[in-house]
N, C-alpha and C positions, 0 to 999 in steps of 0.2 A: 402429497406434494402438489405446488401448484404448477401452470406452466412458466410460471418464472425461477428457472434452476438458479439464478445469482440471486436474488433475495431469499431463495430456500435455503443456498449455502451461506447466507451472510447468518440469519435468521438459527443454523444450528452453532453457529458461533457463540450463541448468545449467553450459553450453561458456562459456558471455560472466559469470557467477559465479566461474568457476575462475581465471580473467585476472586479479579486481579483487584490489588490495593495501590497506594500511595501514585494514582493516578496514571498509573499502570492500564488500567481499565478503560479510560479517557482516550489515552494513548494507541491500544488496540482498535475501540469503535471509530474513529480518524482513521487507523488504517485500514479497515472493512469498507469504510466508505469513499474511501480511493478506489478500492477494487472496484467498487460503480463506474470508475471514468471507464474500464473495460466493458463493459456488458454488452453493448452489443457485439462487439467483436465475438466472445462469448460465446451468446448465441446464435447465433450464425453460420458456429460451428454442428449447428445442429445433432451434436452428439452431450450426453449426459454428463462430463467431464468438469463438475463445479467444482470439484476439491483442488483438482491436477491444476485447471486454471486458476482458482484461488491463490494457489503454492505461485502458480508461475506468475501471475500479476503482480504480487506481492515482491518477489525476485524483484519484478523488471521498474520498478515501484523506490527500491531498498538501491537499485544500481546505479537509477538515474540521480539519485538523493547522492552518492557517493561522490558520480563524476561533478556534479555541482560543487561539492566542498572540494575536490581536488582542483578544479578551475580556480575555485574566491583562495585556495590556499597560493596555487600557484602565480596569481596575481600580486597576491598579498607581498608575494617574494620579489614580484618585478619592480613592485611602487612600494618600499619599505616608508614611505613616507603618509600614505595613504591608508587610514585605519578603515577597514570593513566589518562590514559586520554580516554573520551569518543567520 
C-alpha cells in the first residue's frame, strides 16, 4: 500500500468495477471518483479507515443527490407550470 489510503481504496474497487455490465460499470467509477471530492478530509483523519469512509462518503454522496431531487420535485409542485428538468 502506498501512503495514499483513498487511491489504495478506490484502486481495490477495481476487481468488482470490471464484472459490472449495461453501464453499471461507468456508473460506479463516477461514483469512486466523487469519493475524491473527500480525501483530504480523509486523511486527516490520520487513521486507516478507507473502507468506513468510502461507505460513508458515498452515503453522504447518495443523500445530498436525494435532497436535490426532493427540492426540483417540490418546486416542480409549486410552479406546475414550469417544466424542470432533472
Amino acid at each position: 500500500m502506498t501512503q495514499d489510503i483513498v487511491e489504495d481504496e478506490i484502486g481495490s474497487w477495481s476487481g468488482f468495477s470490471s464484472i459490472l455490465t449495461n453501464g453499471d460499470d461507468q456508473l460506479f467509477n463516477q461514483m469512486l471518483n466523487e469519493y475524491r471530492e473527500y480525501k483530504e478530509g480523509i486523511k486527516s483523519k490520520g487513521e486507516l479507515f478507507s473502507t468506513e469512509s468510502l461507505l460513508m462518503s458515498l452515503i453522504f454522496i447518495q443523500r445530498n443527490m436525494i435532497n436535490e431531487l426532493i427540492k426540483n420535485y417540490k418546486s416542480s409542485l409549486d410552479n406546475p407550470n414550469h417544466s424542470q428538468t432533472i
